[in-house]
C-alpha positions in Angstrom: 4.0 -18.8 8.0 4.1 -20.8 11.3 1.0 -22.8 12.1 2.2 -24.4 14.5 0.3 -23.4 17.7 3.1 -22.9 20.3 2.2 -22.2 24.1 2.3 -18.8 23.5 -0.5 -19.2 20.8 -2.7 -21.5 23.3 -2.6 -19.3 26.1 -3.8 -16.4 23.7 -6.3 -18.9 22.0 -7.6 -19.6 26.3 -7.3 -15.2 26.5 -10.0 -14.8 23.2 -12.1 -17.9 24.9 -12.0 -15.7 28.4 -13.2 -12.9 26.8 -15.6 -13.8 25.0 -17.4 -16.0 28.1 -17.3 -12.8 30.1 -17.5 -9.9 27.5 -19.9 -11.2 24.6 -23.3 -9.4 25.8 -25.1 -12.6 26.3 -28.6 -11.1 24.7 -26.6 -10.4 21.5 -25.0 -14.6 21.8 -29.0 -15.6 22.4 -30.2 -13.9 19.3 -27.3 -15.0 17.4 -27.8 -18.6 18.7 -31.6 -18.0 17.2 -31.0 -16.6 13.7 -32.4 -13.6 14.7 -31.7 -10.3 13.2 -29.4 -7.6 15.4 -30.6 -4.4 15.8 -28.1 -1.3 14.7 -27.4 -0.6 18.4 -26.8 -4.1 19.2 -24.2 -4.5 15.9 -22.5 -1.1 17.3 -22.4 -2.8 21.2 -20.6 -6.1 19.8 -17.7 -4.0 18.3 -17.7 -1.6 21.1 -16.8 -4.3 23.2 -14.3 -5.5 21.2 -12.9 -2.1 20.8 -12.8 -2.1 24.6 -10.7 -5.3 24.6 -8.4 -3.6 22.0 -8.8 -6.0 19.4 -10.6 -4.2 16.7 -7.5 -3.5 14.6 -6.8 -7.0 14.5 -5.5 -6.4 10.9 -4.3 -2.8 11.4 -0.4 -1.9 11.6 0.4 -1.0 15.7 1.5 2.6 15.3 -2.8 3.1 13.7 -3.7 1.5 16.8 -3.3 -2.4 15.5 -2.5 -5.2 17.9 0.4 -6.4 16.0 -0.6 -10.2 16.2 1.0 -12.3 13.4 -0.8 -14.4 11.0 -1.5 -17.2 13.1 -2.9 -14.8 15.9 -5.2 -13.3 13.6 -6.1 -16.8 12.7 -6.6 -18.2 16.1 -8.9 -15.0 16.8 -11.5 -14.9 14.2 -11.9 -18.6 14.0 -12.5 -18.6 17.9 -15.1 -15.5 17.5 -16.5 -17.8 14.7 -17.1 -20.7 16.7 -18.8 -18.7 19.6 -21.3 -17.7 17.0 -20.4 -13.9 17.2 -21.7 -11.6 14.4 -19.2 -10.6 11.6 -17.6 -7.4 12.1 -18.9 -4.6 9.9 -15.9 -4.5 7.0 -16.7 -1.3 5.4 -14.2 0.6 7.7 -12.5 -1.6 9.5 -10.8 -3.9 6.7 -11.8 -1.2 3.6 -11.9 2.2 4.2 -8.9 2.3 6.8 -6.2 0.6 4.9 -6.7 3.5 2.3 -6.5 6.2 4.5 -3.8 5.3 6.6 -1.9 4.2 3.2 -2.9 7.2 0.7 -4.9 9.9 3.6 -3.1 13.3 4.8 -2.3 13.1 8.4 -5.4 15.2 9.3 -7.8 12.8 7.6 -5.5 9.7 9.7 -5.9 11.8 12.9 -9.6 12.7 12.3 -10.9 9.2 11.0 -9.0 6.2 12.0 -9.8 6.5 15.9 -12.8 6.7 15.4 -13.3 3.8 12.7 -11.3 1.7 15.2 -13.7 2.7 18.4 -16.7 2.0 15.7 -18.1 5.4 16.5 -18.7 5.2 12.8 -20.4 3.3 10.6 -19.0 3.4 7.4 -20.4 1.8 3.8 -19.1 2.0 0.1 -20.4 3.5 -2.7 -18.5 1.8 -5.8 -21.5 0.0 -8.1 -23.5 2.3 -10.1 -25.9 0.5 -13.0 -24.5 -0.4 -15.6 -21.0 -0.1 -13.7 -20.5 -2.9 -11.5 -17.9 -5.4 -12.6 -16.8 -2.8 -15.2 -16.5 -0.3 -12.3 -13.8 2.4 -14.6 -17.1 3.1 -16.8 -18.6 5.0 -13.5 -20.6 8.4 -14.1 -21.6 9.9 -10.4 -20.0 13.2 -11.0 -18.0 15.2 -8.8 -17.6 19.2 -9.5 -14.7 21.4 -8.1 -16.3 24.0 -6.6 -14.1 26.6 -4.2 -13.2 24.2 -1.3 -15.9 21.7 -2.0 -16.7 19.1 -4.4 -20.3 19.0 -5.8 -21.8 15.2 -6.2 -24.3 14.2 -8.5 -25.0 10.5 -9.3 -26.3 7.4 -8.0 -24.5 4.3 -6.2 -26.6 1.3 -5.6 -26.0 -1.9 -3.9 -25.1 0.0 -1.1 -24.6 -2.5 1.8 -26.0 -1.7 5.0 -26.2 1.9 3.8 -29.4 2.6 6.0 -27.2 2.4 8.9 -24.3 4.5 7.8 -22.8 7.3 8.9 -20.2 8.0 6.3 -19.4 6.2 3.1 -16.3 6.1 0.9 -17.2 6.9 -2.9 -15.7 6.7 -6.3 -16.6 9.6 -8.4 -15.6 10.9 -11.6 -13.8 14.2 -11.7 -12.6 14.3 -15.1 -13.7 13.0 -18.5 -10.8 13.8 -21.0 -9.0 10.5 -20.4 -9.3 6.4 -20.4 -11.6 5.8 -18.2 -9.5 4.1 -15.4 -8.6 7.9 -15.2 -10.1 10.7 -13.5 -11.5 8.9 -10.8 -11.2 10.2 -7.2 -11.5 8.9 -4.2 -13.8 11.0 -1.3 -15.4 10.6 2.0 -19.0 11.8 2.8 -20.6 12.7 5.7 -24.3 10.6 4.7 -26.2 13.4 6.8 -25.0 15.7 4.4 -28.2 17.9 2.7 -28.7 16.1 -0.7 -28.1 12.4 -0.4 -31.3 9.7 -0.2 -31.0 6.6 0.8 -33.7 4.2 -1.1 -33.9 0.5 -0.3 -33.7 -2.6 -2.4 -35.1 -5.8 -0.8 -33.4 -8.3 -2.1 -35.0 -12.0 -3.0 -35.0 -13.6 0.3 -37.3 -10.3 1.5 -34.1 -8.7 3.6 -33.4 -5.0 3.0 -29.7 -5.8 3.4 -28.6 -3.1 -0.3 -29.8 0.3 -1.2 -29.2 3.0 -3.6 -28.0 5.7 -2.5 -28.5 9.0 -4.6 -26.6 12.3 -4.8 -28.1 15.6 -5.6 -25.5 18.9 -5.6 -24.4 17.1 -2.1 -21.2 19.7 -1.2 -18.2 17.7 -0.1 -15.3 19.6 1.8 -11.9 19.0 -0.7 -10.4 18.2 2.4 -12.1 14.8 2.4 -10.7 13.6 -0.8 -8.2 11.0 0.0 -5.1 11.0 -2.0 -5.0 12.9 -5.3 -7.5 13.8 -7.3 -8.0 11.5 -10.1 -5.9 8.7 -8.8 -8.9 6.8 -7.3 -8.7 3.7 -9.3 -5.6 3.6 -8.0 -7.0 3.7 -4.3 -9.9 1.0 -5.1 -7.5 -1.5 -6.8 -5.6 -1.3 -3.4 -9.0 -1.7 -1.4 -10.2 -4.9 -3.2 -7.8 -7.1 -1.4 -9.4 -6.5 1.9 -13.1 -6.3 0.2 -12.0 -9.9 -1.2 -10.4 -11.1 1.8 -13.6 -10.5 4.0 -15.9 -11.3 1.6 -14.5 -14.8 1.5 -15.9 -15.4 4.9 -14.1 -18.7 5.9 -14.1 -18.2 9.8 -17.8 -17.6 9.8 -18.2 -20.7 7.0 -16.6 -23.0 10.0 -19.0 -22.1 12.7 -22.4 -22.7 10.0 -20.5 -26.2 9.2 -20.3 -27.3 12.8 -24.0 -26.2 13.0 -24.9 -28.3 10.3 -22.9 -31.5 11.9 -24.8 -31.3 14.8 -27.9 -30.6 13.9 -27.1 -33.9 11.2 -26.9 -36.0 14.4 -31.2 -35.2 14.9 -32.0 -35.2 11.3 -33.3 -38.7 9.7 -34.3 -38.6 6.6 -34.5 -42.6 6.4 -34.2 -44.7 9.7 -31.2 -43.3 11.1 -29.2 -39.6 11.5 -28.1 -38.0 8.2 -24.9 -37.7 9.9 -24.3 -41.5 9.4 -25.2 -41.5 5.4 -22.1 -41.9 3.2 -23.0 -39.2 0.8 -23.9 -36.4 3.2 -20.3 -37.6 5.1 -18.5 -37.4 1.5 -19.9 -33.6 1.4 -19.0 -32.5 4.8 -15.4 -34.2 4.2 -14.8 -32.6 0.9 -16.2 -29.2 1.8 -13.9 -29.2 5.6 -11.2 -29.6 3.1 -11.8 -27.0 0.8 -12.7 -25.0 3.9 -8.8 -25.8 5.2 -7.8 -24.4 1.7 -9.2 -21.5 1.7 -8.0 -20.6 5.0 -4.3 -21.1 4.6 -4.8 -19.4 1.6 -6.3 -16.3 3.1 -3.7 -16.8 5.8 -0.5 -16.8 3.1 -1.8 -13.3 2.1 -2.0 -11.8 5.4 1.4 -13.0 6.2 2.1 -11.8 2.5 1.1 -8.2 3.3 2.5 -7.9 6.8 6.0 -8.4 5.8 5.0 -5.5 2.3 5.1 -8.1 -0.6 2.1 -8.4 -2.9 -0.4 -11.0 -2.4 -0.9 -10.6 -6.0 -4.0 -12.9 -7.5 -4.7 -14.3 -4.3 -7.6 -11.5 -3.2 -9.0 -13.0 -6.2 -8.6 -16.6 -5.6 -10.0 -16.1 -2.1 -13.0 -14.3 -3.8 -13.8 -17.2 -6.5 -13.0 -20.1 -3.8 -14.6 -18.2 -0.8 -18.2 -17.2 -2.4 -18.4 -20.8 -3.9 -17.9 -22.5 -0.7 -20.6 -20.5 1.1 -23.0 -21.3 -2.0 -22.3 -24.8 -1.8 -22.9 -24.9 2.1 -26.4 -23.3 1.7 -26.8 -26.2 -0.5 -26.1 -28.3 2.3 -28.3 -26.6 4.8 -31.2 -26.7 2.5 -30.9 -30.4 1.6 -31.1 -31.4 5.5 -34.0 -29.2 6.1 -35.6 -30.9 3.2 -39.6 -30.2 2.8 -39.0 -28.3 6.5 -37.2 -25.7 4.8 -39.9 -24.5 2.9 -41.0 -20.3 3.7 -43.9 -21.4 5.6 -45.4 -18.3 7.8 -42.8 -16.0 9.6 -41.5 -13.0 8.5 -40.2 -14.9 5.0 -43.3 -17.0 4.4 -46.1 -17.3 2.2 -49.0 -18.8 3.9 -49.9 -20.0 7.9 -49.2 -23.1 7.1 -47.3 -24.4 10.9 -44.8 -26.9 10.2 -42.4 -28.4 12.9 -39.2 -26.8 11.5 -36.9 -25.3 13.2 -35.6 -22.2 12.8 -32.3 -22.8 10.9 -34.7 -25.3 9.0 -36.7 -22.2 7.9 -33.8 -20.2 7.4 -31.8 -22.2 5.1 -34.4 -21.4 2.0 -33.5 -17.8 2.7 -30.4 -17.9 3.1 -29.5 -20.0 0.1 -31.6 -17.2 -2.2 -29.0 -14.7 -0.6 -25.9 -16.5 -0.9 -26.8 -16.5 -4.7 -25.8 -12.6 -5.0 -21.9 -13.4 -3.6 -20.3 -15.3 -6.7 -21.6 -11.5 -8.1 -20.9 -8.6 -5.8 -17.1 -7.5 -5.3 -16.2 -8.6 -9.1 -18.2 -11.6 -10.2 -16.0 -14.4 -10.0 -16.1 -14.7 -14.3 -13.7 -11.7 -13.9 -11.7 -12.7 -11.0 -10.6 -15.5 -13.4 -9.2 -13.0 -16.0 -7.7 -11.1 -13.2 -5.5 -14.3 -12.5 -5.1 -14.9 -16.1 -3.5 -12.1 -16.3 -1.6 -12.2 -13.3 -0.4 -15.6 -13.0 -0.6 -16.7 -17.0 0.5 -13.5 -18.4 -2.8 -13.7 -20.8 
């Protein structure tokens, strides 16, 4: 892996700068800009226009509609979206779902889905947790009954991102009992209009109804939407938790909050001159640019791992651990700068109408850091992503 920009890689890096001053819809950029929350129809408008551009299957192979671009393209390209403060794109499809079916799916479920998961005509979500089966995700019970030419679901997922928007989710469900538990699992697609399934939300500590749970009563699933075989789903979800991993380590979007927090540093005294001139808070932002680098070539060597069909083997998992540590530790940051002015006063996260002269990432960062507590948990917790490379890398 090359990372050495060439001309080639600067004139693309000037294409993705071009587009975006010309194709970002500028009211989506302003409320971006403002910490304000999209709407649904502005998320889908962002990766419409991306889809537009043909740059949605930034990580897709060519012949699904990919754009073919090698590590350090894909590189160049979400670290330039990053910096202009674009939203994240949606990963339940794009980087999830869509590696699975173009991998494991007949060529009617590849004909019928992919397009349209590329073009973001749908909105897709995951239904994996269930209580009491999160981390250990084989002891799952939502049941799944072969009826005729459907399945019949019963069950409950919950921590259901974004599931209130959805218009199809992926789901694990159990389809036989007789074996270890790893077994039996199968892998399905659902159609979330389908009579039967309620969406319930759960507001999470920071007051956002980001999760749900979603529930399934006798909710009739055509067999033709099972991808792969049945009972070989565990197989399918061990392959999707390299892209879950990957995106969840969020290190282009980390680099655009950081720069934030270094500029807004150069109007912040907390004694009798800028924070950005005190030694400890440079010694932070030094240490955590690092550890950003890290991250990023190491997200970068597995990409380039999986375009040329090796393994990246522990990697999704040291991404994970390194990736959801690094976004606590910047809401750490952000918090400390905003100091008292961070506080919830009024607004739609406060507690009283107390006015303070905060701005708004100042009143954000209390928020944000109660959210960013959830991500050492949700795609493994990172206690387990240890084992994982134990076991991979020390043969324990």
């Amino acid at each position: 892996m090359d990372l050495n920009f060439s001309k080639e890689d600067l004139e693309f890096r000037d294409e993705v700068r071009e587009f975006l001053d010309k194709e970002y819809p500028k009211h989506i950029k302003e409320k971006m800009n403002n910490g304000d929350e999209l709407s649904r129809e502005e998320v889908v408008e962002w990766h419409k226009a991306v889809a537009k551009k043909g740059w949605m299957g930034h990580s897709w192979p060519v012949e699904h509609g990919g754009t073919g671009w090698d590590a350090t393209k894909v590189y160049i390209y979400l670290r330039e979206l990053a910096l202009a403060g674009c939203p994240t794109f949606v990963p339940f499809g794009l980087q999830m779902v869509a590696p699975v079916i173009w991998t494991f799916g007949s060529e009617e479920q590849k004909k019928k889905f992919l397009p349209r998961i590329l073009n973001f005509d749908d909105w897709w979500c995951q239904g994996y947790s269930e209580p009491g089966s999160g981390s250990d995700l084989a002891s799952l019970k939502c049941k799944a009954v072969r009826e005729g030419d459907e399945y019949v679901l019963n069950g409950q997922k919950t921590w259901t991102t974004l599931g209130q928007h959805a218009d199809w989710i992926f789901v694990l469900v159990r389809t036989d009992d007789s074996g270890k538990k790893q077994e039996g699992i199968t892998f399905i697609l659902v159609d979330m209009k389908t009579p039967g399934i309620e969406v319930k939300p759960i507001i999470t500590l920071d007051g956002d109804h980001e999760v749900n749970e979603v529930w399934f009563d006798n909710v009739r699933v055509p067999a033709e939407n099972v991808v792969g075989e049945e009972g070989q789903g565990w197989t399918y979800a061990k392959f999707l938790l390299f892209h879950e991993r990957s995106s969840i380590a969020g290190a282009p979007n980390m680099r655009r909050v950081l720069n934030s927090l270094k500029i807004r540093a150069k109007n912040t005294y907390h004694t009798d001159k800028p924070l950005s001139e005190d030694k400890n808070f440079q010694s932070k932002v030094a240490q955590f640019e690092l550890d950003l680098d890290a991250l990023e070539m190491t997200e970068l060597r597995g990409l380039a791992a999986m375009r040329e069909g090796k393994s990246p083997g522990a990697e999704s998992s040291l991404l994970k651990i390194k990736g959801t540590e690094l976004q606590q530790r910047l809401s750490t940051i952000a918090v400390e700068m905003a100091g008292h002015e961070g506080m919830p006063y009024g607004g739609p996260y406060g507690f009283s109408d107390v006015e303070v002269a905060a701005t708004k990432s100042d009143q954000l960062s209390a928020p944000k850091y109660l959210n960013f507590r959830k991500v050492t948990i949700y795609g493994g917790t990172n206690e387990i992503q240890k084992n994982i490379i134990a076991k991979a890398v020390l043969g324990i």
